[in-house]
C-alpha positions as CSV (number, residue, x, y, z in Angstrom):
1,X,67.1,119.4,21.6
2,X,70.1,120.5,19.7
3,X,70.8,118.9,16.2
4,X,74.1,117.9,17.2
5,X,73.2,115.9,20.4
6,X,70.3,114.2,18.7
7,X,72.5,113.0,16.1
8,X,74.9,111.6,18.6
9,X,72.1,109.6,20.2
10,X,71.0,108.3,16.7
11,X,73.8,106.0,16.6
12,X,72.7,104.2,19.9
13,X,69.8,101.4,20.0
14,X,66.8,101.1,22.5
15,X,64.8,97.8,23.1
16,X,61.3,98.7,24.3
17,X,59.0,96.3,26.7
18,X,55.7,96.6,27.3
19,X,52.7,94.3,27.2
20,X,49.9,97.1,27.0
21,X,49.8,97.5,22.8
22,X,48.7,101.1,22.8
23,X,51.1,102.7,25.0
24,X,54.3,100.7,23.6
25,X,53.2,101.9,20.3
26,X,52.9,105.5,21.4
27,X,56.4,105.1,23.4
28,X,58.1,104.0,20.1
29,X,56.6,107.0,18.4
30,X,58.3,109.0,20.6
31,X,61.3,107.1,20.4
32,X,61.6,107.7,16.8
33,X,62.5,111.1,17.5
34,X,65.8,109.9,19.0
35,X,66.5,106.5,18.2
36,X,67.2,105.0,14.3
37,X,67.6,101.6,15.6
38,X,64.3,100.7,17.8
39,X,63.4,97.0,18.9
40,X,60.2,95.8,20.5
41,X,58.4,93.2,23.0
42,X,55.3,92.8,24.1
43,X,56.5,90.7,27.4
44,X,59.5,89.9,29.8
45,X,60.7,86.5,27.8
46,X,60.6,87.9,24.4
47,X,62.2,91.0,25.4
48,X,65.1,88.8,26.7
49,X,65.6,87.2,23.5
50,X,65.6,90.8,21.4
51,X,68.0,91.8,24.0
52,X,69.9,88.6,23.2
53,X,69.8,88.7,19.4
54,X,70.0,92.9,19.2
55,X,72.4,93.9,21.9
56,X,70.8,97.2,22.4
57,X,72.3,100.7,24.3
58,X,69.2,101.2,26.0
59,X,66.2,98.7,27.5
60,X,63.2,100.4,28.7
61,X,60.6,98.1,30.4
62,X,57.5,97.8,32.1
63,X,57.4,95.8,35.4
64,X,53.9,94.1,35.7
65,X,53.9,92.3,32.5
66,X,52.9,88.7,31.8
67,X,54.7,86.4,30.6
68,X,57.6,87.4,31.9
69,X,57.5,90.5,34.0
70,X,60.3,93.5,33.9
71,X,61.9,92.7,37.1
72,X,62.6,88.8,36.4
73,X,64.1,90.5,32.9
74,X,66.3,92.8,34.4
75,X,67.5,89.9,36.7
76,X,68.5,87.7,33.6
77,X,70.4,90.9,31.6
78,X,72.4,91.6,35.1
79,X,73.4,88.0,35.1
80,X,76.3,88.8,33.0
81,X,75.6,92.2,31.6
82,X,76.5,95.3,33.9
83,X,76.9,97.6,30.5
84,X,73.1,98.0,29.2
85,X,71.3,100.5,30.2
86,X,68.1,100.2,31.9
87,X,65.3,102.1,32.4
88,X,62.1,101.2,34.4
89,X,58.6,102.2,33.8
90,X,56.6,102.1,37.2
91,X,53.3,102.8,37.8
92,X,54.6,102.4,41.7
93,X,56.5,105.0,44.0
94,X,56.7,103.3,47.3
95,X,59.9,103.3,49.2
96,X,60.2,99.8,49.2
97,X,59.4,99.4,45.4
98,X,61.9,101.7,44.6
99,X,64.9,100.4,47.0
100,X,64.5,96.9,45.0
101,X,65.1,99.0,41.1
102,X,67.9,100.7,43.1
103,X,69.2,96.9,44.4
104,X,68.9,95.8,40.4
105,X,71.4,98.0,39.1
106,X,68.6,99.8,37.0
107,X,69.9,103.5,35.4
108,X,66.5,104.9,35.8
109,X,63.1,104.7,36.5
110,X,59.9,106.9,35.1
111,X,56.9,107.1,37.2
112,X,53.6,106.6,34.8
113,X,51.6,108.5,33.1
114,X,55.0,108.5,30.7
115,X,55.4,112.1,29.3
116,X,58.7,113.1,26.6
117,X,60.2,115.2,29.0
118,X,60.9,112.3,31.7
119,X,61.4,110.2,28.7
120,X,63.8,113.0,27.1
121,X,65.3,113.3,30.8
122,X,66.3,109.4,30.8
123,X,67.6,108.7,28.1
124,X,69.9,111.6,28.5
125,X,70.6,110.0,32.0
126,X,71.8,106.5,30.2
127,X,73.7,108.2,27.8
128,X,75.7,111.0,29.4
129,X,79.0,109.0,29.8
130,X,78.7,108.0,26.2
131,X,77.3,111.8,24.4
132,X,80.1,114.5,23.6
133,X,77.3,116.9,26.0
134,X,76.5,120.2,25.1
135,X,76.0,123.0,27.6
136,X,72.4,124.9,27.1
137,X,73.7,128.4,28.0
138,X,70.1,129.9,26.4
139,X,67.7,129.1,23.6
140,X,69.1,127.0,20.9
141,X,72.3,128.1,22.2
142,X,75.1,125.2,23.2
143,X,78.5,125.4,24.3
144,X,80.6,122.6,23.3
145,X,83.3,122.4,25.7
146,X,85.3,119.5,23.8
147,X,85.7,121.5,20.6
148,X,85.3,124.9,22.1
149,X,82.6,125.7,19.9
150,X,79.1,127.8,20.5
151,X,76.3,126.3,18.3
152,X,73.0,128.2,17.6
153,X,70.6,126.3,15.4
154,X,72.5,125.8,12.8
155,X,75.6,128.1,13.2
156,X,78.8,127.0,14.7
157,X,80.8,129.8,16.1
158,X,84.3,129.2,17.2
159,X,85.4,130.8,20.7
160,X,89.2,131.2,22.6
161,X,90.1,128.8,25.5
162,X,89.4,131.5,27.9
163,X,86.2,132.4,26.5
164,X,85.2,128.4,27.0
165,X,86.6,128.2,30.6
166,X,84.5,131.7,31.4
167,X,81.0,130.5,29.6
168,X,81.5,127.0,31.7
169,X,82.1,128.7,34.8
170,X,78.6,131.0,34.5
171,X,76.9,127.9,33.1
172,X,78.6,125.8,36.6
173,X,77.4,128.7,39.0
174,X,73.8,129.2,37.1
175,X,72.0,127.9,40.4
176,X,74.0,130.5,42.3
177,X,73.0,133.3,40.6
178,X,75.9,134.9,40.1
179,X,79.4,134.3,39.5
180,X,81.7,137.0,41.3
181,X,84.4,138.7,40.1
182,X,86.4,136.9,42.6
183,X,85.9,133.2,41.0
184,X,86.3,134.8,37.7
185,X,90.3,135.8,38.6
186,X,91.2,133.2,40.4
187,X,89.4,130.3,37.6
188,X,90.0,132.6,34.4
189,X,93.2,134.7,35.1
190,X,94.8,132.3,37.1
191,X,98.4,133.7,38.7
192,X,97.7,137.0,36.7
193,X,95.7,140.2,38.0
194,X,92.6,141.0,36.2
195,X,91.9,144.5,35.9
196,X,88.7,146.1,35.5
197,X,89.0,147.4,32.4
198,X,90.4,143.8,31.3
199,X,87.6,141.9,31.6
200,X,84.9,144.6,30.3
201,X,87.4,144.0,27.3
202,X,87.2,140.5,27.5
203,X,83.3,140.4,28.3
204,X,82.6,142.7,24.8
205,X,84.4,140.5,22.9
206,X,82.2,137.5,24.1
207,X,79.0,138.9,23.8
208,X,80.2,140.3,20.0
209,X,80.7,136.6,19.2
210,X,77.5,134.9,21.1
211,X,74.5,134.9,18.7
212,X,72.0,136.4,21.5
213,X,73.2,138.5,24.7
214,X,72.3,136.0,27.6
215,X,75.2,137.4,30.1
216,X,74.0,139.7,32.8
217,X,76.3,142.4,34.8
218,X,75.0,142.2,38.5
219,X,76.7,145.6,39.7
220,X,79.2,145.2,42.3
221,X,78.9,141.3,42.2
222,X,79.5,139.6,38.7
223,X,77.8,138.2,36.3
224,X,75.2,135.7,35.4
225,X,73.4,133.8,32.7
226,X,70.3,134.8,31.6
């Protein structure tokens, strides 16, 4: 994950429920990749009172617990709090199952066995209304649209308006493969005629600035992301 994202998820809190001692302590050692500020419970009414006394961004619970199971602790934080985010590990998939998480006003669920990509996937989930997001255009390389800025590891590299607007467009059209010459006028140029020779201009000065060459020509077509 880029070093600028992680940081902006470092100032958020997570609250972590789950009755089963050796899988909430491997959960919170993958949480301390992300999180600074990590609280814990071991059941449904003691996780209610961290959530009381800590307030956290983030609750990520366990349904079948004793003691107080995740679903009757989601029902008290929904009471009066429609702001927390909450995240459901199940170890269930039916329909039905599913429809009541959906009816709770839960932000996500994670089907066990828990891995750190569905965990990574989540949290990013809760958080994308909140994170300034960064664009993966290609390996270790981000476009941040807010400051119109390309980071690679630990390089910031600053880019024109147009150069932004053209790098989101390839990244919005990635899962169409390519992005014609046609969208690129209209989105890019706007009212003004792009000519040929233009935007070969305009492409050689992007790919002088990005760290790695990750735009394609598709002949007679466009271009594309790598």
């Amino acid at each position: 994950m880029n070093e600028s994202l992680l940081k902006q998820i470092k100032e958020f809190s997570i609250l972590c429920v789950e009755d089963e001692d050796g899988i909430r302590k491997r959960l919170i050692n993958t949480l301390e990749y992300y999180f600074d500020d990590i609280y814990e419970a071991n059941c449904g009414n003691d996780g209610y009172d961290m959530y009381l006394l800590h307030n956290p961004t983030i609750v990520i619970s366990d349904i079948q617990m004793n003691n107080g199971d995740g679903i009757s602790l989601v029902k008290k934080i929904r009471e009066n709090d429609i702001n927390t985010k909450i995240v459901m590990l199940t170890a269930f998939s039916n329909e039905e199952y599913l429809l009541d998480l959906i009816n709770l006003n839960i932000n996500h669920y994670i089907l066990k066995p828990l891995n750190s990509e569905r965990l990574q996937e989540a949290i990013l989930k809760c958080l994308d209304d909140k994170l300034n997001m960064l664009l993966n255009l290609g390996s270790d390389i981000y476009l941040d649209t807010a400051n119109r800025e390309i980071s690679y590891k630990n390089e910031i590299i600053k880019i024109r308006k147009r150069e932004k607007e053209f790098l989101q467009l390839l990244y919005d059209n990635k899962n169409s493969c390519v992005t014609s010459y046609t969208q690129i006028e209209e989105h890019i140029w706007e009212d003004r005629f792009m000519s040929t020779s233009a935007l070969k201009t305009f492409i050689k000065e992007i790919r002088r600035k990005l760290p790695e060459d990750i735009i394609v020509n598709v002949p007679q077509e466009g271009y594309k992301l790598i």
